[in-house]
C-alpha positions in Angstrom: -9.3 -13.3 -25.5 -9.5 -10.0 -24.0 -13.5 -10.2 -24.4 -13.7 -13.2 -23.1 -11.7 -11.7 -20.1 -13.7 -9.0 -19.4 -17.2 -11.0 -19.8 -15.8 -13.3 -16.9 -14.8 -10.4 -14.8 -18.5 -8.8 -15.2 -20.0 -12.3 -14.5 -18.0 -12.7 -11.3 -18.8 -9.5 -10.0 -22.5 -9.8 -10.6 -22.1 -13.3 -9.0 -21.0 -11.6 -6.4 -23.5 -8.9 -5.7 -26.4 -11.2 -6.3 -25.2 -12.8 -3.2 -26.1 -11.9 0.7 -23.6 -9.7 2.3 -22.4 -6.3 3.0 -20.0 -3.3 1.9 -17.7 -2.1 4.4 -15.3 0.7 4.4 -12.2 1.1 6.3 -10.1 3.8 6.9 -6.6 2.6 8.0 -3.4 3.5 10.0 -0.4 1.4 9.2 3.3 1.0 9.6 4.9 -0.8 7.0 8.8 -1.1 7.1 9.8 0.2 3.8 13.5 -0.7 4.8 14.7 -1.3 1.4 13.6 2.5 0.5 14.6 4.0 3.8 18.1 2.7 3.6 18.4 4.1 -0.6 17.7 7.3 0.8 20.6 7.0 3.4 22.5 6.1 0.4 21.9 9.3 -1.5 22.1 11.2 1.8 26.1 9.7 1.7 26.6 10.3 -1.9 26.3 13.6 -2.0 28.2 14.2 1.3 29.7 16.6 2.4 26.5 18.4 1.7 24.6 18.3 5.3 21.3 16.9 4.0 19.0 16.4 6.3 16.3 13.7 6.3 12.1 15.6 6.6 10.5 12.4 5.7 11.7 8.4 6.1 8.5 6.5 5.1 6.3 7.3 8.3 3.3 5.4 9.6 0.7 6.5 6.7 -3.2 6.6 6.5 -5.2 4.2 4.0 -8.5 3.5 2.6 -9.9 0.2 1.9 -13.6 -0.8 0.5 -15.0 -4.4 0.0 -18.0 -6.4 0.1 -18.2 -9.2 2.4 -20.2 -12.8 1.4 -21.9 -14.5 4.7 -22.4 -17.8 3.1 -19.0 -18.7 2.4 -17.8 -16.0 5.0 -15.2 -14.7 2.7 -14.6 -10.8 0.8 -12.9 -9.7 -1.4 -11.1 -6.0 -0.7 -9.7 -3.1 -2.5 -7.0 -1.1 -0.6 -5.1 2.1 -1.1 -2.2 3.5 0.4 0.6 6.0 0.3 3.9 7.0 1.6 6.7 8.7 1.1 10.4 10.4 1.9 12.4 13.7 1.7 15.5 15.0 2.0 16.4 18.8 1.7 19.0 21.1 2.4 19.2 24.8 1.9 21.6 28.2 2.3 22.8 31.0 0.6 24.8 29.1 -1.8 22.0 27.0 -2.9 19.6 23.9 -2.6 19.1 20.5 -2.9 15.9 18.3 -2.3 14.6 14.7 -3.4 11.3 13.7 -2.9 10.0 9.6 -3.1 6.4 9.2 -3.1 4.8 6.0 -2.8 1.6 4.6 -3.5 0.3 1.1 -3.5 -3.2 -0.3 -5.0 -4.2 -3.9 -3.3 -6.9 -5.8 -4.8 -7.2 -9.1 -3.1 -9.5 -11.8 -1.1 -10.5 -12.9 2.5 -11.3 -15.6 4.1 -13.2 -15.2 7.9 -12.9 -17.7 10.8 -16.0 -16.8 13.4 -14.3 -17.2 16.8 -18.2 -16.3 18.5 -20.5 -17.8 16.4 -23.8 -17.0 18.1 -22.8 -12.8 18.1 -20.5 -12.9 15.1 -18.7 -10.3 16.5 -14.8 -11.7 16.9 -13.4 -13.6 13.9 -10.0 -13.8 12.3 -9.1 -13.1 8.9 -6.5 -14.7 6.6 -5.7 -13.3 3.3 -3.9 -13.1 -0.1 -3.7 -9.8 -2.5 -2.2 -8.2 -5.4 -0.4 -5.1 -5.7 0.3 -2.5 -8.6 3.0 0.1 -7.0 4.3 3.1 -8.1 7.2 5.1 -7.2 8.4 8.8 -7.9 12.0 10.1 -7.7 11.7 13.9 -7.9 15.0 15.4 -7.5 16.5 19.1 -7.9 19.2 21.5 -6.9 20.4 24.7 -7.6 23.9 25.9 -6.7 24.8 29.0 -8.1 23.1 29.5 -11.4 23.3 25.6 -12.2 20.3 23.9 -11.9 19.2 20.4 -12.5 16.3 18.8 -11.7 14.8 14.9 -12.7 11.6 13.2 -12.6 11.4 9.4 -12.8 9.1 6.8 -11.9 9.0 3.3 -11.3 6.6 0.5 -10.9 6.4 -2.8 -9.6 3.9 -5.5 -8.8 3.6 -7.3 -5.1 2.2 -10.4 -3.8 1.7 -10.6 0.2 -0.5 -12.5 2.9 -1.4 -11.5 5.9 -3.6 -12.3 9.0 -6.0 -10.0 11.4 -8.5 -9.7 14.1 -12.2 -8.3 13.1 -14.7 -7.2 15.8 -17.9 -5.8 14.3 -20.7 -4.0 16.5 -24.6 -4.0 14.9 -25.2 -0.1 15.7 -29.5 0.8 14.0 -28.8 0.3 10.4 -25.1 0.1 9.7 -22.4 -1.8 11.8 -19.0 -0.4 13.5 -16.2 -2.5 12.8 -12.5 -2.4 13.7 -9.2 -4.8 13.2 -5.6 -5.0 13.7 -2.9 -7.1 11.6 0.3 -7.9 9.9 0.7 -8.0 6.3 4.2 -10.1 4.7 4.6 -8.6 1.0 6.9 -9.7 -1.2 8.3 -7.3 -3.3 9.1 -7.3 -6.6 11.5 -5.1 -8.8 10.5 -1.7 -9.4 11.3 -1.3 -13.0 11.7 2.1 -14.8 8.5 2.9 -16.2 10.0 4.1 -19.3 11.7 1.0 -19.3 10.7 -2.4 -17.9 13.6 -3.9 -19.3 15.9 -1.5 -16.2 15.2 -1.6 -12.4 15.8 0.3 -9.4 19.3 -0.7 -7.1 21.1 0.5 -4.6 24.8 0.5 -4.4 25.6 -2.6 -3.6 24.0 -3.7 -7.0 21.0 -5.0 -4.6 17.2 -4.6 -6.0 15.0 -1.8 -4.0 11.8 -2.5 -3.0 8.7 -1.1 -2.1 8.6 -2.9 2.1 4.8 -3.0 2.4 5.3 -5.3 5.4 3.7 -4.4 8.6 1.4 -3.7 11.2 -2.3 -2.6 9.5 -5.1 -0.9 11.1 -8.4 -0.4 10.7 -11.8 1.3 11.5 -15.3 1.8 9.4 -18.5 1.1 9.1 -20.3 -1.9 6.6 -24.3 -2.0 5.2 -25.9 -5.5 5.1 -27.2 -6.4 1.3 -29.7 -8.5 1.5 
Protein backbone atom coordinates (compact mmCIF):
# COMPACT_ATOMS: atom_id res chain seq x y z
CA UNK A 1 0.00 0.00 0.00
CA UNK A 2 2.67 2.22 0.87
CA UNK A 3 4.28 1.56 -2.76
CA UNK A 4 1.43 2.07 -4.35
CA UNK A 5 1.23 5.47 -2.47
CA UNK A 6 4.38 6.75 -3.26
CA UNK A 7 4.14 5.60 -7.16
CA UNK A 8 0.91 7.82 -7.32
CA UNK A 9 2.55 10.73 -5.59
CA UNK A 10 5.66 10.53 -8.21
CA UNK A 11 3.11 10.15 -11.09
CA UNK A 12 1.27 13.30 -9.98
CA UNK A 13 4.06 15.26 -9.60
CA UNK A 14 5.50 14.40 -12.95
CA UNK A 15 1.94 15.03 -14.26
CA UNK A 16 2.38 18.11 -13.02
CA UNK A 17 5.78 19.36 -14.33
CA UNK A 18 5.04 18.00 -17.75
CA UNK A 19 2.49 20.63 -17.79
CA UNK A 20 2.89 24.57 -18.92
CA UNK A 21 3.32 26.80 -16.04
CA UNK A 22 5.65 28.44 -13.71
CA UNK A 23 7.50 28.31 -10.17
CA UNK A 24 7.07 31.13 -8.03
CA UNK A 25 8.49 32.09 -4.78
CA UNK A 26 7.11 34.22 -2.18
CA UNK A 27 8.47 35.55 0.75
CA UNK A 28 5.65 36.60 3.23
CA UNK A 29 4.69 38.97 6.14
CA UNK A 30 1.72 37.78 8.12
CA UNK A 31 -0.32 38.30 11.26
CA UNK A 32 -2.02 35.45 12.35
CA UNK A 33 -4.01 35.69 15.77
CA UNK A 34 -2.56 32.88 17.72
CA UNK A 35 -5.21 33.88 20.54
CA UNK A 36 -5.51 30.50 21.92
CA UNK A 37 -1.49 30.56 22.65
CA UNK A 38 -1.36 34.13 23.61
CA UNK A 39 -3.94 33.83 26.28
CA UNK A 40 -1.88 30.25 27.76
CA UNK A 41 0.87 32.39 28.20
CA UNK A 42 -1.16 34.93 30.30
CA UNK A 43 -2.15 31.96 32.15
CA UNK A 44 1.39 30.93 33.16
CA UNK A 45 2.21 34.63 33.59
CA UNK A 46 -0.81 34.35 36.57
CA UNK A 47 0.29 31.08 37.89
CA UNK A 48 3.32 31.86 38.90
CA UNK A 49 2.31 35.32 40.38
CA UNK A 50 3.53 37.05 42.48
CA UNK A 51 6.69 36.65 40.42
CA UNK A 52 6.66 39.94 38.06
CA UNK A 53 7.07 38.13 34.73
CA UNK A 54 7.22 40.10 32.09
CA UNK A 55 5.96 39.27 28.59
CA UNK A 56 9.34 39.71 25.54
CA UNK A 57 7.47 37.92 22.93
CA UNK A 58 3.30 37.33 22.36
CA UNK A 59 3.28 35.76 18.86
CA UNK A 60 4.23 38.93 16.69
CA UNK A 61 3.57 39.46 13.00
CA UNK A 62 6.25 36.79 11.61
CA UNK A 63 8.08 36.40 8.13
CA UNK A 64 7.32 33.20 5.77
CA UNK A 65 8.39 31.45 2.79
CA UNK A 66 6.27 29.88 0.29
CA UNK A 67 7.28 28.04 -3.18
CA UNK A 68 4.81 26.46 -5.78
CA UNK A 69 4.32 25.93 -9.36
CA UNK A 70 1.45 27.36 -11.00
CA UNK A 71 -0.66 25.29 -14.06
CA UNK A 72 -2.04 28.00 -16.89
CA UNK A 73 -4.37 25.57 -18.39
CA UNK A 74 -6.54 24.82 -15.58
CA UNK A 75 -5.20 28.12 -13.82
CA UNK A 76 -4.68 26.44 -10.54
CA UNK A 77 -1.17 25.64 -8.15
CA UNK A 78 -0.45 23.88 -5.81
CA UNK A 79 1.94 25.67 -2.80
CA UNK A 80 4.28 24.75 -0.10
CA UNK A 81 4.40 27.31 2.83
CA UNK A 82 6.49 27.73 5.90
CA UNK A 83 6.19 29.71 8.86
CA UNK A 84 7.15 30.49 12.34
CA UNK A 85 6.38 32.23 15.50
CA UNK A 86 6.76 32.30 18.84
CA UNK A 87 6.48 33.75 22.72
CA UNK A 88 8.62 34.54 25.87
CA UNK A 89 8.30 35.38 29.10
CA UNK A 90 11.31 36.17 31.48
CA UNK A 91 12.12 37.63 34.67
CA UNK A 92 15.40 38.07 36.43
CA UNK A 93 17.22 39.52 39.85
CA UNK A 94 19.48 38.70 42.34
CA UNK A 95 17.49 35.95 43.79
CA UNK A 96 17.09 34.24 40.56
CA UNK A 97 15.38 33.51 37.15
CA UNK A 98 12.67 32.30 35.33
CA UNK A 99 12.03 32.11 31.50
CA UNK A 100 9.57 30.08 29.08
CA UNK A 101 10.05 30.04 25.62
CA UNK A 102 7.04 28.72 22.84
CA UNK A 103 8.25 28.38 19.43
CA UNK A 104 6.05 27.70 16.68
CA UNK A 105 6.31 26.46 13.33
CA UNK A 106 3.86 25.53 10.80
CA UNK A 107 4.42 23.46 7.27
CA UNK A 108 1.34 24.12 4.68
CA UNK A 109 1.11 22.03 1.71
CA UNK A 110 -1.98 22.75 -0.18
CA UNK A 111 -3.85 23.87 -3.62
CA UNK A 112 -5.15 27.00 -5.57
CA UNK A 113 -7.46 27.70 -7.62
CA UNK A 114 -7.09 31.35 -9.86
CA UNK A 115 -10.00 33.53 -10.99
CA UNK A 116 -8.44 36.16 -13.88
CA UNK A 117 -10.30 39.33 -13.08
CA UNK A 118 -8.18 40.95 -16.55
CA UNK A 119 -8.04 38.40 -18.89
CA UNK A 120 -6.25 40.13 -21.78
CA UNK A 121 -3.04 41.19 -19.26
CA UNK A 122 -3.51 38.43 -16.65
CA UNK A 123 -2.23 40.58 -14.24
CA UNK A 124 -5.20 40.90 -11.36
CA UNK A 125 -6.84 37.60 -10.33
CA UNK A 126 -8.18 36.14 -7.12
CA UNK A 127 -7.23 33.19 -5.48
CA UNK A 128 -9.23 30.73 -3.40
CA UNK A 129 -7.64 27.90 -1.56
CA UNK A 130 -7.56 24.86 0.75
CA UNK A 131 -4.20 23.40 2.63
CA UNK A 132 -2.87 21.09 5.15
CA UNK A 133 -0.87 21.67 7.97
CA UNK A 134 1.70 19.69 10.13
CA UNK A 135 2.55 22.08 13.36
CA UNK A 136 4.85 21.85 15.90
CA UNK A 137 5.17 23.38 19.22
CA UNK A 138 8.03 23.83 21.86
CA UNK A 139 7.56 24.50 25.62
CA UNK A 140 11.15 25.33 26.87
CA UNK A 141 10.90 26.35 30.44
CA UNK A 142 13.64 27.04 33.27
CA UNK A 143 14.36 28.72 36.53
CA UNK A 144 16.73 29.01 39.01
CA UNK A 145 16.17 30.39 42.49
CA UNK A 146 18.77 29.86 44.75
CA UNK A 147 20.60 26.75 44.01
CA UNK A 148 17.29 24.92 42.76
CA UNK A 149 16.98 24.66 39.32
CA UNK A 150 14.59 23.07 36.98
CA UNK A 151 14.23 23.19 33.59
CA UNK A 152 11.63 21.14 30.92
CA UNK A 153 11.51 20.56 27.27
CA UNK A 154 8.30 19.40 25.59
CA UNK A 155 6.81 19.46 22.33
CA UNK A 156 3.63 19.10 20.76
CA UNK A 157 2.14 18.65 17.44
CA UNK A 158 -0.94 19.02 15.66
CA UNK A 159 -2.36 18.91 12.21
CA UNK A 160 -4.59 21.99 10.62
CA UNK A 161 -7.01 22.34 7.92
CA UNK A 162 -7.86 26.06 6.74
CA UNK A 163 -9.17 28.09 3.49
CA UNK A 164 -8.49 31.17 2.63
CA UNK A 165 -8.93 33.83 -0.25
CA UNK A 166 -6.33 36.59 -1.87
CA UNK A 167 -5.62 39.09 -4.46
CA UNK A 168 -2.60 38.23 -7.03
CA UNK A 169 -1.10 40.97 -9.32
CA UNK A 170 1.86 39.74 -11.40
CA UNK A 171 4.11 42.16 -13.54
CA UNK A 172 6.15 40.40 -16.82
CA UNK A 173 9.68 42.09 -15.90
CA UNK A 174 12.70 40.49 -19.13
CA UNK A 175 12.63 36.93 -18.06
CA UNK A 176 11.04 36.45 -14.70
CA UNK A 177 7.78 38.13 -13.46
CA UNK A 178 7.26 40.30 -10.05
CA UNK A 179 4.33 39.22 -8.28
CA UNK A 180 2.59 40.34 -5.01
CA UNK A 181 -0.78 39.50 -2.89
CA UNK A 182 -2.68 40.11 0.16
CA UNK A 183 -5.20 37.71 2.06
CA UNK A 184 -6.90 36.06 4.89
CA UNK A 185 -6.47 32.63 5.84
CA UNK A 186 -9.36 30.68 8.42
CA UNK A 187 -7.46 27.62 10.01
CA UNK A 188 -9.01 25.30 12.01
CA UNK A 189 -6.98 24.01 14.56
CA UNK A 190 -6.65 20.89 15.81
CA UNK A 191 -5.32 19.52 19.30
CA UNK A 192 -1.73 19.76 19.79
CA UNK A 193 -0.94 16.43 21.27
CA UNK A 194 2.21 15.61 23.34
CA UNK A 195 4.54 14.29 20.99
CA UNK A 196 5.59 11.70 23.35
CA UNK A 197 2.17 10.93 23.62
CA UNK A 198 -0.68 11.36 21.14
CA UNK A 199 -2.95 9.84 23.37
CA UNK A 200 -2.41 13.57 25.87
CA UNK A 201 -3.08 17.13 24.52
CA UNK A 202 -2.28 20.58 25.40
CA UNK A 203 -5.10 22.70 27.76
CA UNK A 204 -5.36 25.60 29.43
CA UNK A 205 -6.98 26.03 32.71
CA UNK A 206 -10.26 26.02 32.08
CA UNK A 207 -9.82 22.37 30.79
CA UNK A 208 -10.20 24.08 27.12
CA UNK A 209 -7.92 22.68 24.15
CA UNK A 210 -4.91 25.13 22.93
CA UNK A 211 -4.36 25.78 19.58
CA UNK A 212 -2.07 26.82 17.23
CA UNK A 213 -4.44 30.32 15.72
CA UNK A 214 -2.93 30.44 12.16
CA UNK A 215 -5.85 32.73 11.18
CA UNK A 216 -5.01 35.89 9.60
CA UNK A 217 -3.94 38.48 7.36
CA UNK A 218 -1.04 36.93 4.74
CA UNK A 219 1.34 38.77 2.67
CA UNK A 220 3.28 38.27 -0.02
CA UNK A 221 5.99 39.22 -2.54
CA UNK A 222 8.43 37.21 -5.13
CA UNK A 223 9.22 36.53 -8.29
CA UNK A 224 7.87 33.15 -10.66
CA UNK A 225 9.84 31.59 -14.04
CA UNK A 226 7.48 30.42 -16.89
CA UNK A 227 8.08 26.45 -17.81
CA UNK A 228 7.20 25.94 -20.91
Amino acid sequence: MKTNTIILLLFCTINVFTQQGKIFFETNYNTFSHTSLSNFQEEFKTDIAPIPVKTVDDFPANIGFTLGYEILDSNTALFLSYNSSGGKLSYSDYSGIVRLEESLNGITFGGIYYVNLNKEKQDFKIGFKGFGMYSSLNLNSYSEIGTNIQQDNIDFQSFDFGIGAQLNYEYPLSFFIIRANIGFDVVLGGKLKFKDNNEAHLINNSGEDVKTGWSGLRTGVGIAFNID
